[in-house]
N, C-alpha and C positions, 0 to 999 in steps of 0.2 A: 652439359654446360648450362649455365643459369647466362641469359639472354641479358638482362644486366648488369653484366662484369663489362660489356663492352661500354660503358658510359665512364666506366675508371681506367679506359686504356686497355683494357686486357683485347686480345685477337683470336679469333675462333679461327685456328688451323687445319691445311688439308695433312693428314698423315699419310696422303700418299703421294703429294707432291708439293709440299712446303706451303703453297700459297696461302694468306692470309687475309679472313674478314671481319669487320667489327661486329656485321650481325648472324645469328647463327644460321637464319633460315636461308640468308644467303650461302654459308656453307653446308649448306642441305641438297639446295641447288647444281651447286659446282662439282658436290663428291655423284652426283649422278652422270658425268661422263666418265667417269671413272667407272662405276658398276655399271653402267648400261641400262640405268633402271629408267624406264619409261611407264610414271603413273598416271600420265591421263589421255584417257581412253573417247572412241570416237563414239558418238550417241548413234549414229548412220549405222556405221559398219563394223564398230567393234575393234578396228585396227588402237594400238594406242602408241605414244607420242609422248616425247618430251614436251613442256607445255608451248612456247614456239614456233615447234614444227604440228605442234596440233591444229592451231590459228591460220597458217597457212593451206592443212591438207583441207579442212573445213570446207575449205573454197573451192575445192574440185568436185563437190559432189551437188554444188549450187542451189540446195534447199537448205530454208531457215523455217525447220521443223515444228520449232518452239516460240508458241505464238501467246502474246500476255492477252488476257481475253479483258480487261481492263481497256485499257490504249490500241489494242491491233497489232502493234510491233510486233513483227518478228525475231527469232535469232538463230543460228545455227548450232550453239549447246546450251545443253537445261540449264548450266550454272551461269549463259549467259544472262538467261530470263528469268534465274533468279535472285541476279543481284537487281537487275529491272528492276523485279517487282517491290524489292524495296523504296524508289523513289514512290509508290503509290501507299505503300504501310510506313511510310518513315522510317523503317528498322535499318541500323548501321552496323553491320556484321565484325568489321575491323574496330579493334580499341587498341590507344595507347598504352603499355603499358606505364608509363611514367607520367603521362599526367591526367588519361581517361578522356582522352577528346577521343570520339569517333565517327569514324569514315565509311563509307557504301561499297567503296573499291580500292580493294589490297594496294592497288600503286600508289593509292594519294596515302595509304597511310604508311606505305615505304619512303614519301619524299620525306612526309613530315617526322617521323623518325630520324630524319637526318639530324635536325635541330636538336634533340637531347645530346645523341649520340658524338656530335661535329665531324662528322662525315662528311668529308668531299672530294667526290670521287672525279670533277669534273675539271682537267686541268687545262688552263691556260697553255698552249706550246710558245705563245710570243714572251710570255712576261714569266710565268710560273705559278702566278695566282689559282687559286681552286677554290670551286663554287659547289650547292650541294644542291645547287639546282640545274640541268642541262640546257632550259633558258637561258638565265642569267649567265650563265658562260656565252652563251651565244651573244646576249648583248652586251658584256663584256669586251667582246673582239672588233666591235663594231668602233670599239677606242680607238684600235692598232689599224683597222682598215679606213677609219674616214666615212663609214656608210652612213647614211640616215635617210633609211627608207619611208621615215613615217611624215609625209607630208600637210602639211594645214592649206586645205582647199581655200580658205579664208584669206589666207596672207602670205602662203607661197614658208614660211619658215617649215624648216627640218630638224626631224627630231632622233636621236638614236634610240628610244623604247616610246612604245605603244601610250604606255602609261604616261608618260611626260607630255604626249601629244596630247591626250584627251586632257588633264589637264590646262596644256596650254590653249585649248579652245574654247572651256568654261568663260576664259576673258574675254572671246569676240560673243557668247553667247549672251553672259551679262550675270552666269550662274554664280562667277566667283570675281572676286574682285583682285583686283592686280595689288602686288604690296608696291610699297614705293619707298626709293632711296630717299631719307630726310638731307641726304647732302646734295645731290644733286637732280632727284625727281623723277630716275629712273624708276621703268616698272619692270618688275619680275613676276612669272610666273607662278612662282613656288616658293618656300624658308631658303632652302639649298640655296637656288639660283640666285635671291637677294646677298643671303651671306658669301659666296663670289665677288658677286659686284661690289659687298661695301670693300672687300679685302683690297681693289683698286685706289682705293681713297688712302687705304692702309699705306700701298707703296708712298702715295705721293706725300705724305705727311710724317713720313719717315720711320715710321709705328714700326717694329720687329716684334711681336709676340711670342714667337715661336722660335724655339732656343732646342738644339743639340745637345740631349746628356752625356753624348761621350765628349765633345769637346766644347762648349758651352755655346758654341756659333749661332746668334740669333736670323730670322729669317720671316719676312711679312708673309711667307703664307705657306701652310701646310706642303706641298708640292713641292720648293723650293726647299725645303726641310727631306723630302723623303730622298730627292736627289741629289744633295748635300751628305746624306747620312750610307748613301752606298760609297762612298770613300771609307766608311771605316770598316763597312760591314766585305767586303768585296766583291758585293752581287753583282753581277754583267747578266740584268735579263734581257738584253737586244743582241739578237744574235744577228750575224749576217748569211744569208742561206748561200751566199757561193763559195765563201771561203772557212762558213764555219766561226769567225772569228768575233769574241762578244764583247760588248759596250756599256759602262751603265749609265749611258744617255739615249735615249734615242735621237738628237740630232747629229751625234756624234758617228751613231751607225750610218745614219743619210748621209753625211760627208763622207766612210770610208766604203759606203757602194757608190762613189761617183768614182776610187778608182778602175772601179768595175766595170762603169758603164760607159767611160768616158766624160759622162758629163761634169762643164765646171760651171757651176751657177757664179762665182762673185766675179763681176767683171769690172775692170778700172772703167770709168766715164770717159779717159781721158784720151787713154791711148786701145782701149779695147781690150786689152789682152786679159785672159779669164785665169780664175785662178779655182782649185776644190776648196779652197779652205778660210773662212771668214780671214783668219790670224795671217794670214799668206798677203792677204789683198791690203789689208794695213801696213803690212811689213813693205811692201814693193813701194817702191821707188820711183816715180814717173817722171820722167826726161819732159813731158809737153808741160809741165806744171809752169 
């Protein structure tokens, strides 16, 4: 198989049990449980090993034999210390085939392969989204859970990725300068973050730019467009993990795990009594009014 047919869609298959990859060397990989073949071998002791289980065994024999006489590092396979040795000669052993950029270590030129190829392998289980990075999946998720581990010593704000933090601290260093709302003098971070905020100005001024092709429904901001447009499409990627049952809102899944949980957030001011569901709490009828 010619390793470029996977950029047209075509699937490098296992013939002996259906499974299917875009890249070949990947199914190179895979048909070795199948024969049993184990081609790399231990420089110690000769035993050999799938490459995996090689990394692993490495470790039990606790010398790192393979010393670059250069820098002093050690490593425990020659091909450890000789992909080393290239940061000291520049030589990058891995090359793209399709655009000739290359790399020193086979993994960074398997991610980057991703990009010709649109490979992603890396799925979302909340939403369904796929990433063809295992990072960016990771911070991806950090939407669905709320986390923002990355905090500014500065000024106490949280950030969901690494990278938005360091840029958000170029403004208390002085490196980069803040853009600023011309409506109302807010500063942002970043392009992204400004264009957010002006789309605020959007709501209040009535502005709709963003228009439904299947039913012409306009909408102030990209967001209220993608969740507007699962009515036509029928996506429900919010699932609810006790009953299984899927939503294409997520506030909508929050209201039906309160009948799970018990809990009823909207409570009358008046007379107390609590209801699951915003439309419930409008609809009731209060006697102390």
């Amino acid at each position: 198989f010619d390793e470029t047919d996977s950029i047209y869609g075509k699937m490098f298959t296992c013939e002996t049990c259906g499974a299917g990859f875009t890249l070949q060397h990947n199914l190179k990989r895979h048909i070795r449980i199948h024969t049993g073949e184990k081609p790399f071998r231990c420089d110690v002791c000769g035993k050999s090993f799938v490459q995996n289980k090689l990394k692993a065994h490495m470790l039990l024999h606790g010398v790192r034999p393979f010393r670059c006489e250069q820098c002093g590092k050690s490593f425990y396979r020659a091909h450890g210390l000789k992909m080393h040795q290239m940061v000291h000669t520049g030589e990058r052993a891995y090359n793209c085939q399709y655009c000739n950029k290359n790399f020193t270590i086979q993994g960074n030129l398997q991610r980057h392969l991703r990009i010709h190829t649109g490979e992603k392998p890396f799925r979302c289980e909340t939403c369904g989204k796929s990433f063809n990075q295992a990072d960016t999946l990771k911070g991806h998720q950090r939407i669905h859970t709320g986390e923002r581990p990355f905090n500014c010593e500065t000024c106490g704000k949280c950030f969901i990725q690494k990278s938005a933090l360091k840029m958000h601290q170029k403004m208390h260093s002085g490196e980069r300068k803040a853009l600023v709302c011309v409506a109302c003098g807010t500063a942002a971070a970043c392009v992204d973050s400004l264009r957010k905020h002006l789309l605020t100005h959007v709501v209040h001024t009535g502005e709709k730019p963003f228009s439904c092709d299947t039913c012409g429904k306009c909408f102030s901001n990209t967001g209220n467009l993608n969740r507007h447009q699962r009515i036509h499409t029928g996506e429900k990627p919010f699932s609810c993990d006790t009953c299984g049952r899927s939503f294409n809102q997520g506030n909508s899944l929050k209201a039906h795990q309160q009948i799970h949980t018990g809990e009823k957030q909207f409570m009358c001011d008046k007379c107390g009594k609590s209801f699951s569901y915003l439309r419930n709490l409008k609809d009731h009828k209060c006697f102390y009014v």
